[in-house]
Biopython code that builds the backbone (N, CA, C, O; Angstrom):
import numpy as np
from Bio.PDB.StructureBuilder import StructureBuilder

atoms = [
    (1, "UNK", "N", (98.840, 65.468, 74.048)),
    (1, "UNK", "CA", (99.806, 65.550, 72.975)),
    (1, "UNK", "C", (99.185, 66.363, 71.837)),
    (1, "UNK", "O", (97.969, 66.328, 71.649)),
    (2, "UNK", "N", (100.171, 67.240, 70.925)),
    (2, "UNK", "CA", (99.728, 67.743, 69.682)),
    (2, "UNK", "C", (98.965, 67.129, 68.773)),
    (2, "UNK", "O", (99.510, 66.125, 68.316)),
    (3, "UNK", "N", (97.943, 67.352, 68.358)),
    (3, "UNK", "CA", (97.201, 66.488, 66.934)),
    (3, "UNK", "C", (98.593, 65.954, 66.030)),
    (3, "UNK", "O", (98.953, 64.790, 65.851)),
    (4, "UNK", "N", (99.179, 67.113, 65.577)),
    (4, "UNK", "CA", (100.343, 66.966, 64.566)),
    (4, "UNK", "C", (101.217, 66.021, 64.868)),
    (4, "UNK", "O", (101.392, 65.002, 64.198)),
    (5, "UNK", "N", (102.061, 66.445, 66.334)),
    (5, "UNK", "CA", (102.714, 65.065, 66.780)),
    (5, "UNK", "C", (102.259, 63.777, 67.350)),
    (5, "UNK", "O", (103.096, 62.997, 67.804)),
    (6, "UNK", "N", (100.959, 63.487, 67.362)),
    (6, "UNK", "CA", (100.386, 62.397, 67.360)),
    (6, "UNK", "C", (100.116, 61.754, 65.871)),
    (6, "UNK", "O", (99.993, 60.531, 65.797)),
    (7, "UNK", "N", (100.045, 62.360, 64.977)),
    (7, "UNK", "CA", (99.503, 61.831, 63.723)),
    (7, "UNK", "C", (100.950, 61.447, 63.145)),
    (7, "UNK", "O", (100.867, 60.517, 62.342)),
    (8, "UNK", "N", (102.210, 61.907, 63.339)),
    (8, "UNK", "CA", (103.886, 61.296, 63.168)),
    (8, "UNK", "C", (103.902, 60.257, 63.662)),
    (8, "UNK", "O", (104.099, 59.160, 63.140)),
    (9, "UNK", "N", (103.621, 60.617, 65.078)),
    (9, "UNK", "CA", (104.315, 59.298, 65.857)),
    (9, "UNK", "C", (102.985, 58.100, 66.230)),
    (9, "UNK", "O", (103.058, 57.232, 67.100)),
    (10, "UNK", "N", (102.109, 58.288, 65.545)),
    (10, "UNK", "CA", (101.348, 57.077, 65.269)),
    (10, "UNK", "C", (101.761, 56.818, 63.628)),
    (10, "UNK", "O", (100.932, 56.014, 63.203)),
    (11, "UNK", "N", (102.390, 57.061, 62.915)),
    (11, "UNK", "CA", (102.483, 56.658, 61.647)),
    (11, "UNK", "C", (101.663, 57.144, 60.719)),
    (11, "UNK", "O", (102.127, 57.226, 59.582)),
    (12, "UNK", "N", (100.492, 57.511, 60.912)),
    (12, "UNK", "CA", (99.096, 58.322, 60.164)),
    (12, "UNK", "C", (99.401, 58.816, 59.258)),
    (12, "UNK", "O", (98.862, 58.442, 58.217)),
    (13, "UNK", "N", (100.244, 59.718, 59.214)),
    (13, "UNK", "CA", (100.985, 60.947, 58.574)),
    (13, "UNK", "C", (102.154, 61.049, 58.311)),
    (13, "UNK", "O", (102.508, 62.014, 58.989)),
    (14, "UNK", "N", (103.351, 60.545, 57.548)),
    (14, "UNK", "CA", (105.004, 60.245, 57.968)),
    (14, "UNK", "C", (105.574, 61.673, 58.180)),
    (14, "UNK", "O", (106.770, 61.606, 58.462)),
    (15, "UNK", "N", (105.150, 62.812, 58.140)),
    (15, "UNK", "CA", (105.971, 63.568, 58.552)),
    (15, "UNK", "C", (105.232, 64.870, 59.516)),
    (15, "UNK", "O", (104.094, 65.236, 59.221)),
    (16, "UNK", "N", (105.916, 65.461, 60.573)),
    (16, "UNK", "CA", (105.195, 66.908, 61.329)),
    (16, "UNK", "C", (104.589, 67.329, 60.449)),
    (16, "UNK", "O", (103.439, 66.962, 60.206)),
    (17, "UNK", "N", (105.420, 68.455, 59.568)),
    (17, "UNK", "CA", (105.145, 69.488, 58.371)),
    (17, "UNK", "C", (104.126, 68.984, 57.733)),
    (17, "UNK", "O", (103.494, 69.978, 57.376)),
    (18, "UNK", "N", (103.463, 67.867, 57.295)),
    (18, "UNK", "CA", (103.045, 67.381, 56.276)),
    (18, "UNK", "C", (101.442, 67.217, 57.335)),
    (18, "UNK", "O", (100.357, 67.512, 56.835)),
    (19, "UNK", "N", (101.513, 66.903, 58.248)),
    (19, "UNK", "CA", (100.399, 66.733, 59.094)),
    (19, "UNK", "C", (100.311, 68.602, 59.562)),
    (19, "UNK", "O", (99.158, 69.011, 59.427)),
    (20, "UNK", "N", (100.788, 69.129, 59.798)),
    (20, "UNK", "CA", (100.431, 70.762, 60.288)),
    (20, "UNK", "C", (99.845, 70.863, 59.089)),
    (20, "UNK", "O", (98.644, 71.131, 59.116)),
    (21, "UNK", "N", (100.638, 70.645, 57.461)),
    (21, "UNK", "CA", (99.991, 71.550, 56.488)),
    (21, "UNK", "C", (98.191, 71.046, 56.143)),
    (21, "UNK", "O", (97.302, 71.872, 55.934)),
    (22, "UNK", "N", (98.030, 69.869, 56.153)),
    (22, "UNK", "CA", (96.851, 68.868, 56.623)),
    (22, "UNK", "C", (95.938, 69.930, 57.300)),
    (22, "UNK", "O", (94.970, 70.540, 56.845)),
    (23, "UNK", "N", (96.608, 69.974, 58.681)),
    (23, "UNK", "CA", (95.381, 71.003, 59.713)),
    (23, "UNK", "C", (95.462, 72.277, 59.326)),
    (23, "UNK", "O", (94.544, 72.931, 59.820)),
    (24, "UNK", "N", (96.235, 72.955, 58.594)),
    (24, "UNK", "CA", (96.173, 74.274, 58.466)),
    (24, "UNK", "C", (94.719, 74.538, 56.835)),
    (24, "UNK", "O", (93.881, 75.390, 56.541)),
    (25, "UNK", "N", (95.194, 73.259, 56.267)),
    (25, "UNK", "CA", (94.119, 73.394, 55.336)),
    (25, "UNK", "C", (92.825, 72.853, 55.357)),
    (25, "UNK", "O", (92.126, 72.707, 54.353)),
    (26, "UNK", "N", (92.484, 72.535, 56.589)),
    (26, "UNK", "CA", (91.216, 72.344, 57.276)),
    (26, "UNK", "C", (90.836, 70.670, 56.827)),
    (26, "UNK", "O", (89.652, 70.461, 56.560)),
    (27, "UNK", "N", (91.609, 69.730, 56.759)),
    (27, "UNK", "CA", (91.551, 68.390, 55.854)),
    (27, "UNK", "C", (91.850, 67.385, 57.400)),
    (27, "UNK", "O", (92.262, 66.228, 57.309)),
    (28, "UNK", "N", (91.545, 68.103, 58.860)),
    (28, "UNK", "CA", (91.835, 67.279, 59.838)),
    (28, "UNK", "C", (90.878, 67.970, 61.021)),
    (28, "UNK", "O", (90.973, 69.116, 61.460)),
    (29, "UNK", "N", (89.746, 66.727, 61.478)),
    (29, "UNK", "CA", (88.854, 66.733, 62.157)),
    (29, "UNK", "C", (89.076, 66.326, 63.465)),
    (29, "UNK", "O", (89.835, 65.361, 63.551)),
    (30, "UNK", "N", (88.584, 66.828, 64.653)),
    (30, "UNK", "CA", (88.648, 65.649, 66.262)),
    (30, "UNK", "C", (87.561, 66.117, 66.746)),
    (30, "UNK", "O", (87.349, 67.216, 67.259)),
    (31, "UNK", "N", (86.482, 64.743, 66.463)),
    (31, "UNK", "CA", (85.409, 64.847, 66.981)),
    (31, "UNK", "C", (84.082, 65.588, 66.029)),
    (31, "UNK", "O", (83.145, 66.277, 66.432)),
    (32, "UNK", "N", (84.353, 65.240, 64.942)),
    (32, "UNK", "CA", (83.616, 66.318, 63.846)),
    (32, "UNK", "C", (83.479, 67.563, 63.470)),
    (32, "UNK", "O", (82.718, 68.031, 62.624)),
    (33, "UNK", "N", (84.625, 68.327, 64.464)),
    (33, "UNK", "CA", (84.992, 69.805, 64.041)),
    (33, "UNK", "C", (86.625, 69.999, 63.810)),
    (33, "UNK", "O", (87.443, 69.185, 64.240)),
    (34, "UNK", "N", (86.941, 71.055, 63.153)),
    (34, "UNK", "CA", (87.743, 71.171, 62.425)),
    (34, "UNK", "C", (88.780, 71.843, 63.244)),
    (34, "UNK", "O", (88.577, 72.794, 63.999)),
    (35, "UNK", "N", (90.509, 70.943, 62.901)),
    (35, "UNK", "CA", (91.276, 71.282, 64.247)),
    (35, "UNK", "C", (92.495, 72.100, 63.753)),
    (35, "UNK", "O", (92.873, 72.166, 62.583)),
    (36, "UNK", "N", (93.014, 72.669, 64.751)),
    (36, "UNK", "CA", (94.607, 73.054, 64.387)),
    (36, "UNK", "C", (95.663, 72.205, 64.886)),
    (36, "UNK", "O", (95.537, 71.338, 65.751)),
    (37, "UNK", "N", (96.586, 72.487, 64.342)),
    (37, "UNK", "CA", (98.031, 71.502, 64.549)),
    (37, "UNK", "C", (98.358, 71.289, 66.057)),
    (37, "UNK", "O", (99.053, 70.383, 66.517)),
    (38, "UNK", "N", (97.624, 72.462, 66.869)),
    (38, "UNK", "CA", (98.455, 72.381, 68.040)),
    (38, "UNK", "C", (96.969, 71.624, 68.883)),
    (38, "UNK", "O", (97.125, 71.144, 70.006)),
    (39, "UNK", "N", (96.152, 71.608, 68.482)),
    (39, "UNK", "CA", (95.026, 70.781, 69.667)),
    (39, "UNK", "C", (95.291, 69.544, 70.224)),
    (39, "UNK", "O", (95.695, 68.541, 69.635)),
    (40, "UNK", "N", (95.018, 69.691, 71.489)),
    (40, "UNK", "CA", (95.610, 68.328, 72.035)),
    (40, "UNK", "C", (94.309, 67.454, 71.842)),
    (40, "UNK", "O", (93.131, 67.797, 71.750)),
    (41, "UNK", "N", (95.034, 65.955, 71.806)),
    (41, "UNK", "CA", (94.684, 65.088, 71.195)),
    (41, "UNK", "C", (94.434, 63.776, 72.801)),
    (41, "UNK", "O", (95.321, 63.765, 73.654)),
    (42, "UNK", "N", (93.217, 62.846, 72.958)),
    (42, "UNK", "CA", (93.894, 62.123, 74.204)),
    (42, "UNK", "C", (92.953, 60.896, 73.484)),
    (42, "UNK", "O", (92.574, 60.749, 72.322)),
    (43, "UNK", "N", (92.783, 60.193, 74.553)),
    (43, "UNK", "CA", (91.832, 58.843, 74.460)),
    (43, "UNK", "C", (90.797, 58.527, 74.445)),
    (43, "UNK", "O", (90.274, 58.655, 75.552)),
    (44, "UNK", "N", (90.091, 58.103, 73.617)),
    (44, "UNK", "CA", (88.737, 58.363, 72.942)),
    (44, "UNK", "C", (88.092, 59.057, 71.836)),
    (44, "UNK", "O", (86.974, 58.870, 71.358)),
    (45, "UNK", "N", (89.375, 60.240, 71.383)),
    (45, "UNK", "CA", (88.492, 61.247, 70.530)),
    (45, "UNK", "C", (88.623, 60.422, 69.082)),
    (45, "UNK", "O", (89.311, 59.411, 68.940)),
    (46, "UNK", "N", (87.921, 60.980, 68.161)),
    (46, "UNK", "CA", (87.790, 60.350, 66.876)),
    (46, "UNK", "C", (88.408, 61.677, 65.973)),
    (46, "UNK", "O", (88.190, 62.872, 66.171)),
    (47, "UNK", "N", (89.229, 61.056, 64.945)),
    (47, "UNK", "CA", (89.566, 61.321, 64.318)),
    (47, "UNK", "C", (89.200, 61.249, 62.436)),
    (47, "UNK", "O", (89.143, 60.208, 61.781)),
    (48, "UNK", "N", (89.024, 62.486, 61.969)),
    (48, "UNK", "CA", (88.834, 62.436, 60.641)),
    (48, "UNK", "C", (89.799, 62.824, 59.434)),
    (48, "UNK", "O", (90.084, 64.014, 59.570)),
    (49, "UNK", "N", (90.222, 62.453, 58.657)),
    (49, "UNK", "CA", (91.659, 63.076, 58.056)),
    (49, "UNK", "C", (91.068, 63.097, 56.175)),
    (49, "UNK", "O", (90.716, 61.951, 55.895)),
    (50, "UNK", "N", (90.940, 63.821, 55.247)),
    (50, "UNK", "CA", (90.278, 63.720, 54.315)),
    (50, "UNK", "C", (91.917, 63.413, 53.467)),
    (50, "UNK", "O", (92.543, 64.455, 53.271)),
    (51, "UNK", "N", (92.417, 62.480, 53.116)),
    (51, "UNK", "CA", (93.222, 61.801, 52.295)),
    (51, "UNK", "C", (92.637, 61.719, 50.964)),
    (51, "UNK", "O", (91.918, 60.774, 50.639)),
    (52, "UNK", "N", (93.070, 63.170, 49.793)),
    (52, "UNK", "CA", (92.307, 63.571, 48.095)),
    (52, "UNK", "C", (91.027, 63.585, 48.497)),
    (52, "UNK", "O", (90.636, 64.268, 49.444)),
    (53, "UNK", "N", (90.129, 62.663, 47.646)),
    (53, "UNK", "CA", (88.461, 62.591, 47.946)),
    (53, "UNK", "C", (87.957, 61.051, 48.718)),
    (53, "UNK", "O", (87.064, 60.288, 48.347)),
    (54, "UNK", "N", (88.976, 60.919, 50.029)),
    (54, "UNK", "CA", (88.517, 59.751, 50.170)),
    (54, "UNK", "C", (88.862, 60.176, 52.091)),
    (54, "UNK", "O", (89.838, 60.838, 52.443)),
    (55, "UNK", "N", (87.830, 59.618, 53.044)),
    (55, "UNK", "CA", (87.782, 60.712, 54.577)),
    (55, "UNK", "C", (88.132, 59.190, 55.648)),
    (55, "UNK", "O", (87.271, 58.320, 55.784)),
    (56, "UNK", "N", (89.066, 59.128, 56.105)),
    (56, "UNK", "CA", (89.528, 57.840, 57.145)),
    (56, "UNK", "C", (89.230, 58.592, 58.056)),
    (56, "UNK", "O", (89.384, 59.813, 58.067)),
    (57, "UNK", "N", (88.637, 57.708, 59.158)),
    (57, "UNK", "CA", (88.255, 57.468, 60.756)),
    (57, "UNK", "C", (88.799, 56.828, 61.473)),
    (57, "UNK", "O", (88.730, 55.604, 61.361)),
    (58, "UNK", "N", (89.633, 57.499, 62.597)),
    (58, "UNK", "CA", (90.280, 56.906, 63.299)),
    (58, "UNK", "C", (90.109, 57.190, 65.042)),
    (58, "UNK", "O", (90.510, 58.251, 65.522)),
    (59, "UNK", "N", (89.484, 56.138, 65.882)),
    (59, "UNK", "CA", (89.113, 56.034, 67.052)),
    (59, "UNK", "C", (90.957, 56.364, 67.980)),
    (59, "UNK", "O", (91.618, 55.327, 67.915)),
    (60, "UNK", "N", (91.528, 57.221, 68.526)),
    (60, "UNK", "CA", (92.589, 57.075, 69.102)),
    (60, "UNK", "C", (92.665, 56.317, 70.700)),
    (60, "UNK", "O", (92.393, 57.017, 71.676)),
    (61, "UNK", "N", (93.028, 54.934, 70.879)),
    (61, "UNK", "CA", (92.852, 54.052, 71.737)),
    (61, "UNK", "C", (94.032, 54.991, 72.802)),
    (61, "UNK", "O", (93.547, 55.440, 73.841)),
    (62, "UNK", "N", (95.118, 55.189, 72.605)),
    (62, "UNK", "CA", (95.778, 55.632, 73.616)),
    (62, "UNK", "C", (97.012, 56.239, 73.016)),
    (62, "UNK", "O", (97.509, 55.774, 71.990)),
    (63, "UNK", "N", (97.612, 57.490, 73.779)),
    (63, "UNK", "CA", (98.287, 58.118, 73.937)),
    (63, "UNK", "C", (99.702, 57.609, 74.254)),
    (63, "UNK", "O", (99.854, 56.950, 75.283)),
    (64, "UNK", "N", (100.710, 57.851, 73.483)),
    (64, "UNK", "CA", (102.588, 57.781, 73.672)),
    (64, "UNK", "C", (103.273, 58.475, 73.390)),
    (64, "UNK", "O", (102.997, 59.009, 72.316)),
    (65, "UNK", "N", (104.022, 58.753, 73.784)),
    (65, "UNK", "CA", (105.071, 60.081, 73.700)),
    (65, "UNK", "C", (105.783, 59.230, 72.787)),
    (65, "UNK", "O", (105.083, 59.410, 71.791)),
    (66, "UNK", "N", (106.888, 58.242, 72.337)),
    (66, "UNK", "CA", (107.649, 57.878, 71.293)),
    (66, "UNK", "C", (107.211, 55.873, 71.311)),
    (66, "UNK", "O", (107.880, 55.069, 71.960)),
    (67, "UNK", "N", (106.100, 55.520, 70.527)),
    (67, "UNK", "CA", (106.089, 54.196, 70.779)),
    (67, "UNK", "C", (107.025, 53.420, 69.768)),
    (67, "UNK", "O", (107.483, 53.979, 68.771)),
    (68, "UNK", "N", (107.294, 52.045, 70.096)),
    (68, "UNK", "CA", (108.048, 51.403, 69.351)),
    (68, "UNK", "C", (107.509, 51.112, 68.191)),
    (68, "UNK", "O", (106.384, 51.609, 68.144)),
    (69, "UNK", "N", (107.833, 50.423, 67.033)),
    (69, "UNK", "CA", (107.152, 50.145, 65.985)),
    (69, "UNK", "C", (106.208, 48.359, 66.476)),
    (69, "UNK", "O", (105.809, 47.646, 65.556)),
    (70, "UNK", "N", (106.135, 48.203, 67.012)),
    (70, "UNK", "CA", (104.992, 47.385, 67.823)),
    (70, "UNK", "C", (104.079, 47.597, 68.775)),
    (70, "UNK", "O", (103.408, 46.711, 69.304)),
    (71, "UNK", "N", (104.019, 48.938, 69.053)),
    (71, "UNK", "CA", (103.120, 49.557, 69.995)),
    (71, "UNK", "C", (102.382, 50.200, 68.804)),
    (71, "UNK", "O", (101.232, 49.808, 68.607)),
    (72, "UNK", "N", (102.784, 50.932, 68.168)),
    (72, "UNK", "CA", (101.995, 52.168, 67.031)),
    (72, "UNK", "C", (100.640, 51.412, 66.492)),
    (72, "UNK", "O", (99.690, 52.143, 66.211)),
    (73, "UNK", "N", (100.489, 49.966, 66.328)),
    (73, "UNK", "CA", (98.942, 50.010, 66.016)),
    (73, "UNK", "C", (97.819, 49.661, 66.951)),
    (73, "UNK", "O", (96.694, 49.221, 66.715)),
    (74, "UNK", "N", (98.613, 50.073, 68.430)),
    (74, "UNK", "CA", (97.665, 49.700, 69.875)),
    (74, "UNK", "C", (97.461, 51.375, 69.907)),
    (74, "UNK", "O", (96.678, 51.813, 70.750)),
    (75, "UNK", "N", (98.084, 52.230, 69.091)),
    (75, "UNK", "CA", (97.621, 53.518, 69.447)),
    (75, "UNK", "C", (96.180, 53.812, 68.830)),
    (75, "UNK", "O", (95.557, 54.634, 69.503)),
    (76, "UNK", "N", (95.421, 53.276, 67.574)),
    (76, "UNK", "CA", (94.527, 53.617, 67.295)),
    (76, "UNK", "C", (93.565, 52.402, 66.475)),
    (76, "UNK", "O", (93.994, 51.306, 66.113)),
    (77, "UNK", "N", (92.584, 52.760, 66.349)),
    (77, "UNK", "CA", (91.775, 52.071, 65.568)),
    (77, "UNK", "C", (91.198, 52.264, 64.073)),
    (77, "UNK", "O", (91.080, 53.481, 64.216)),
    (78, "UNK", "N", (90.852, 52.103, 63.073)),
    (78, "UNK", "CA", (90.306, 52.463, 62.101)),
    (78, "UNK", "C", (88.901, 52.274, 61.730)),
    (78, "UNK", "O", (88.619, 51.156, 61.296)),
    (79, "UNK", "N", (87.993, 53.114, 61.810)),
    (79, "UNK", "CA", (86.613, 53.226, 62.021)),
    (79, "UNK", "C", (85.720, 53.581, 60.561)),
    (79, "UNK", "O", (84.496, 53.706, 60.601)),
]
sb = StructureBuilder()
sb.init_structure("model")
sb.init_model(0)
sb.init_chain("A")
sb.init_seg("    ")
for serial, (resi, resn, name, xyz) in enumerate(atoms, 1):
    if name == "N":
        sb.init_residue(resn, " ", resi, " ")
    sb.init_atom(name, np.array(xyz, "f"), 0.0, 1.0, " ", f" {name:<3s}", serial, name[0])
structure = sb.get_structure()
């Protein structure tokens, strides 16, 4: 799946646009290097997202194409 549409449809990010503009301004990591909107994203990689001056870690447990709002916090972890 897309970084971008993984970071929507896990909730991370509430919108596409808003998560692309994120990776386009280099403020979104997988795996400690620096990603674009379209890198696919799977199970295991770690995630870094620099939110102003403050950097969340997020372990991605598993992959969904549209989860329910009771699945979305089996998609990841916070590290």
């Amino acid at each position: 799946m897309r970084l971008d549409k993984f970071l929507k449809v896990s909730r991370i990010i509430k919108r596409r646009t808003i998560a692309n503009q994120a990776c386009d301004q280099g403020r979104v990591k997988i795996n400690g290097r620096v990603a674009k909107a379209a890198a696919e994203v799977k199970a295991g990689d770690v995630l870094e997202i620099q939110f102003g001056d403050r950097v969340m870690r997020y372990q991605i447990l598993q992959v969904v194409e549209s989860p329910s709002k009771e699945q979305v916090s089996e998609l990841y972890k916070v590290i």
